[in-house]
VEXKE-386125 format. One record per residue (C-alpha): residue number from 1; x, y, z. Coordinates in nm, 4 decimals, always signed. Example, Ala and Ser with C-alpha at 12.3 -4.5 7.8 and 13.67 -1.06 7.14 Angstrom:
! residues 2
{1; {+1.2300; -0.4500; +0.7800}}
{2; {+1.3670; -0.1060; +0.7140}}
//
This chain:
! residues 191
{1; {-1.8224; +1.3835; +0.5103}}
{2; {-1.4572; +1.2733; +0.4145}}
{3; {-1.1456; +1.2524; +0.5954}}
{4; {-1.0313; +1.4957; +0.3479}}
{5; {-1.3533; +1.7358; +0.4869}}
{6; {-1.2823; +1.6500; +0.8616}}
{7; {-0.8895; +1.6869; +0.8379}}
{8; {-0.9187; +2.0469; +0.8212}}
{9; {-1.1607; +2.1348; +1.1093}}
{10; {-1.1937; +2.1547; +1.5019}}
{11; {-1.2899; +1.8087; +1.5151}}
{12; {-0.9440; +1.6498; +1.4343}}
{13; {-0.6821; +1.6653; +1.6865}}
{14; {-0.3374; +1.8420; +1.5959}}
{15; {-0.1316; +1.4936; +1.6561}}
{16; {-0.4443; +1.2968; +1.4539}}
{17; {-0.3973; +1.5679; +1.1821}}
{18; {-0.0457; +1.5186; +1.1422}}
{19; {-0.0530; +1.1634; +1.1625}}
{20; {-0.3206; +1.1461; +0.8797}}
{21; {-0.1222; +1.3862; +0.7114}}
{22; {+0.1658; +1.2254; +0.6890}}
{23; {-0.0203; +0.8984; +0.5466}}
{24; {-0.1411; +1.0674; +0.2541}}
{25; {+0.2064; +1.2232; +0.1892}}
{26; {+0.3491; +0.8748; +0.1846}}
{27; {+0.1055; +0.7758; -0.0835}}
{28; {+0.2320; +1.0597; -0.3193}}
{29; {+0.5529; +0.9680; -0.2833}}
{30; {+0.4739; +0.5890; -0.2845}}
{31; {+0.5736; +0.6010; -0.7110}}
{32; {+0.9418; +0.6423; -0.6461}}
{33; {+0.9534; +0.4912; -0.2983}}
{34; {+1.3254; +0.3389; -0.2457}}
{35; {+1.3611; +0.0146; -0.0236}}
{36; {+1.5510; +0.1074; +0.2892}}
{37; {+1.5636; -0.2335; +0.4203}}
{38; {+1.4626; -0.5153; +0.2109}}
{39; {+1.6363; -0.6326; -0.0880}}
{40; {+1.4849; -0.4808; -0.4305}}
{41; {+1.3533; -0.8068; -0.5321}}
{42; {+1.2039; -0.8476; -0.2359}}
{43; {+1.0589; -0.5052; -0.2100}}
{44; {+0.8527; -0.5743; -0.5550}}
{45; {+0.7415; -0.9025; -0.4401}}
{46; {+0.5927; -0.7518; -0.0800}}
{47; {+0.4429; -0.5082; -0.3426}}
{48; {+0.2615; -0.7652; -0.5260}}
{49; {+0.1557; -0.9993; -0.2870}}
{50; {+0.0012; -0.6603; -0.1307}}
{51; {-0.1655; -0.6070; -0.4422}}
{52; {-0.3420; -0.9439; -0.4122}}
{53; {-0.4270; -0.9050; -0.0781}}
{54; {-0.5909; -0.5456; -0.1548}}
{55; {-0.6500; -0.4979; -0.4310}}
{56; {-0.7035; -0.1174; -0.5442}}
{57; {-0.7205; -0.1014; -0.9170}}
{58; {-0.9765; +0.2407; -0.8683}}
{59; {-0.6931; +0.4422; -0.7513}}
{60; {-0.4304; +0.5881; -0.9811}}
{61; {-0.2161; +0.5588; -0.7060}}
{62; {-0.2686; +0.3042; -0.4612}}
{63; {-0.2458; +0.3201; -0.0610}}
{64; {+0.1293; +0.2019; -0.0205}}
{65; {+0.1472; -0.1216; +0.2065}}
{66; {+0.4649; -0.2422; +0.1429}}
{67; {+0.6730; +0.0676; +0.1719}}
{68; {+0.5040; +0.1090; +0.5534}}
{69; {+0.6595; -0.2484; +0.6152}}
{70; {+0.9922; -0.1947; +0.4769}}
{71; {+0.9801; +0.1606; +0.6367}}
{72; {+0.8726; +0.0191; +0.9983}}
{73; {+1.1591; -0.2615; +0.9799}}
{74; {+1.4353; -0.0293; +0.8492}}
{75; {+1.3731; +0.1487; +1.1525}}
{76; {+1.3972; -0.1388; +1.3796}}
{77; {+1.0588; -0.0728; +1.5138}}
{78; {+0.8344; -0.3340; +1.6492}}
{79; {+0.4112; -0.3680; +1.5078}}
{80; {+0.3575; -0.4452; +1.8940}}
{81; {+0.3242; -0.7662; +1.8752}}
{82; {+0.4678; -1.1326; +1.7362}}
{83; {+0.4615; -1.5129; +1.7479}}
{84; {+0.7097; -1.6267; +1.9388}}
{85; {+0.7663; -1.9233; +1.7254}}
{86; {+0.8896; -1.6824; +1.4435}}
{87; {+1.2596; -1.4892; +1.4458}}
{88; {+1.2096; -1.1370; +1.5001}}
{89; {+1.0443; -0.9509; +1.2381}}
{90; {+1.3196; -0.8485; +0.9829}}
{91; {+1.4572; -1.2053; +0.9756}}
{92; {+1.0593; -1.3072; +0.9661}}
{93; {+1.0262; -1.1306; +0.6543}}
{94; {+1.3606; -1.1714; +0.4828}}
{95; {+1.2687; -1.5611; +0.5199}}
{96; {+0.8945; -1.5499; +0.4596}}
{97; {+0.9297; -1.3556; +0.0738}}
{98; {+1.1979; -1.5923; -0.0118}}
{99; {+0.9495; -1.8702; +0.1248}}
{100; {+0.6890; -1.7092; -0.1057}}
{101; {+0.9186; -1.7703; -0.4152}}
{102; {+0.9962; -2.1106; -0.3457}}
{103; {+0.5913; -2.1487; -0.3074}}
{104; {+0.5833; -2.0168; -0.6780}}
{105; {+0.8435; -2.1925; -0.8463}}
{106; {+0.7552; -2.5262; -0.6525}}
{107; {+0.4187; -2.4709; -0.8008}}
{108; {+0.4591; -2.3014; -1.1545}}
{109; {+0.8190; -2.2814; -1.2140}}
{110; {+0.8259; -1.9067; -1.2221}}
{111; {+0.8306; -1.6358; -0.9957}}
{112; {+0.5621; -1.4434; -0.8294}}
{113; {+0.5918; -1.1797; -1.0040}}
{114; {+0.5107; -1.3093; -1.3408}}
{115; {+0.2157; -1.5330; -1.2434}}
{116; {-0.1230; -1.4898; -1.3534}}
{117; {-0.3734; -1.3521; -1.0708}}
{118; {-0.5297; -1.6561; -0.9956}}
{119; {-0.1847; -1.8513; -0.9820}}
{120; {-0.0403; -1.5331; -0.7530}}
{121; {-0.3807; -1.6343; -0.5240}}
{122; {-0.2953; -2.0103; -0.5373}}
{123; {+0.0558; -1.9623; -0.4144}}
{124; {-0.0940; -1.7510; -0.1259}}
{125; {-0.3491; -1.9563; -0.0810}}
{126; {-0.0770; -2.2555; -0.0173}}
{127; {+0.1148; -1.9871; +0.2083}}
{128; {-0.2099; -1.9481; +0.4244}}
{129; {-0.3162; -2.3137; +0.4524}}
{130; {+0.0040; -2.3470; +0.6658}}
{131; {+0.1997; -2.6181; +0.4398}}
{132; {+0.3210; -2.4831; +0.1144}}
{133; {+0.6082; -2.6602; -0.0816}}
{134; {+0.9743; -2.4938; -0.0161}}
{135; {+1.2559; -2.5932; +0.2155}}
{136; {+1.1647; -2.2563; +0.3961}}
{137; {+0.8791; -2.3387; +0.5467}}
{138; {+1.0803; -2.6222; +0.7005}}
{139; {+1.1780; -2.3872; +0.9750}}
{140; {+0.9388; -2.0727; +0.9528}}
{141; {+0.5790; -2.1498; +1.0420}}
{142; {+0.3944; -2.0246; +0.7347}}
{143; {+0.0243; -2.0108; +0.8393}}
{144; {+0.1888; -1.7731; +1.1353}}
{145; {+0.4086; -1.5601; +0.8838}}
{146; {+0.1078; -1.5408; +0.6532}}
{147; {-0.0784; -1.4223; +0.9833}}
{148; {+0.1284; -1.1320; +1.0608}}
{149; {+0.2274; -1.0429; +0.6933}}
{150; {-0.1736; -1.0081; +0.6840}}
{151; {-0.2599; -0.8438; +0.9874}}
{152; {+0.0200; -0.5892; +0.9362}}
{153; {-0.0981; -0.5110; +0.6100}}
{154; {-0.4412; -0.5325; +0.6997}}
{155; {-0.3225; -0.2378; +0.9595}}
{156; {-0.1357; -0.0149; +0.7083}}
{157; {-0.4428; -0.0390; +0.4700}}
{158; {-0.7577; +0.0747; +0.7411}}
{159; {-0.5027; +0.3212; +0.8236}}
{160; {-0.4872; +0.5530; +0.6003}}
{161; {-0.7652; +0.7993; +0.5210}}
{162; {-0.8911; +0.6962; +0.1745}}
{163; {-0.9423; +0.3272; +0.3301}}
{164; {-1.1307; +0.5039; +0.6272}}
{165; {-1.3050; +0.6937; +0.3688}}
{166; {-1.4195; +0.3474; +0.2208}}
{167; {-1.5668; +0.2061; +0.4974}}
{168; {-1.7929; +0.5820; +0.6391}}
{169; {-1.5548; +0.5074; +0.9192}}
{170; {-1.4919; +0.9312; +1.1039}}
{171; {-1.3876; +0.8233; +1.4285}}
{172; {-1.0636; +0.9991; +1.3607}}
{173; {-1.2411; +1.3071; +1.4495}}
{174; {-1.1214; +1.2423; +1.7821}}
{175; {-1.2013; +1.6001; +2.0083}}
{176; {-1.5720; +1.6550; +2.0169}}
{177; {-1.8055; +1.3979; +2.2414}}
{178; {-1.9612; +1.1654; +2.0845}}
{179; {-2.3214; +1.1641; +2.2205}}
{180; {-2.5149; +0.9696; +1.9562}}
{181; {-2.4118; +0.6583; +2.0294}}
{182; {-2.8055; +0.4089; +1.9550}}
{183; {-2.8838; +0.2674; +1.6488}}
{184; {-2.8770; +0.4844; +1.3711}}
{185; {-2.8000; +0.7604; +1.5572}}
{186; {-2.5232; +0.9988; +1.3591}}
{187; {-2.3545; +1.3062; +1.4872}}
{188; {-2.3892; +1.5980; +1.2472}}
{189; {-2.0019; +1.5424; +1.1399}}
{190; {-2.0529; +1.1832; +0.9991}}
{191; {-2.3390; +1.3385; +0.7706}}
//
């Protein structure tokens, strides 16, 4: 059974529904998704370093990860959590993509964008080892903005139904008990 089975019955809560709901509406409108906080340029590049990350080239349209960031720091919300030794989370990011750049043109003299995929994975590659090339990284810790640019899209991704969907995972279907909890053991709704 899918989320898109589940979502509909007595085993979803109303606030789970509308939560999961509201995920896949994002993703329909994820095409013509306008930044409200980050730059344009910056926007595209979140965009394609998400690509990278998770990649989804099975889906015509593909679970939107960036436009959940930009969303979430547009509204001056916090993820719940971050490294003190980075600014707070807009001025994290603003930095960090502009870091990412400087990675790219350090390395190949162009921008992210227009890298080949396996020069886009070198530059995050650098990004993630925690000393890339760019003045940027002089003062912003990049293994620890790699580290929460990750784990927040890692979050946005597992998320969202279709991801849930990938992995069998129905634990959204949050109101019955769940009594078959040995090895093996399946309640009729994860069938």
């Amino acid at each position: 059974m899918t989320s898109l089975d589940l979502l509909p019955t007595e085993h979803v809560s109303a606030a789970t529904r509308a939560a999961l709901t509201e995920r896949l509406a994002a993703t329909e409108s994820a095409t013509t998704y306008q930044p409200q906080l980050l730059a344009p340029a910056a926007y595209q590049l979140l965009v394609a370093v998400a690509a990278r990350l998770f990649p989804q080239p099975e889906r015509p349209v593909p679970i939107p990860l960036a436009s959940a960031v930009d969303e979430r720091l547009a509204q001056g919300k916090s993820d719940g959590w971050r490294y003190d030794a980075l600014p707070p989370d807009r001025e994290t990011y603003r930095l960090g993509l502009g870091g990412i750049e400087q990675i790219a043109q350090a390395l190949f003299q162009a921008n992210f964008e227009q890298l080949a995929p396996t020069q886009q994975d070198a530059v995050i590659e650098a990004l993630a080892s925690g000393n890339p090339p760019g003045e940027v990284w002089q003062t912003l810790r990049a293994d620890r903005f790699f580290e929460e640019m990750l784990a927040e899209l890692t979050e946005n991704y597992y998320s969202h139904p279709w991801a849930q969907d990938e992995i069998g995972y129905v634990g959204y279907a949050d109101l019955p008990a769940w009594t078959k909890i040995g090895l093996n053991e399946k309640e009729p709704r994860e069938q």
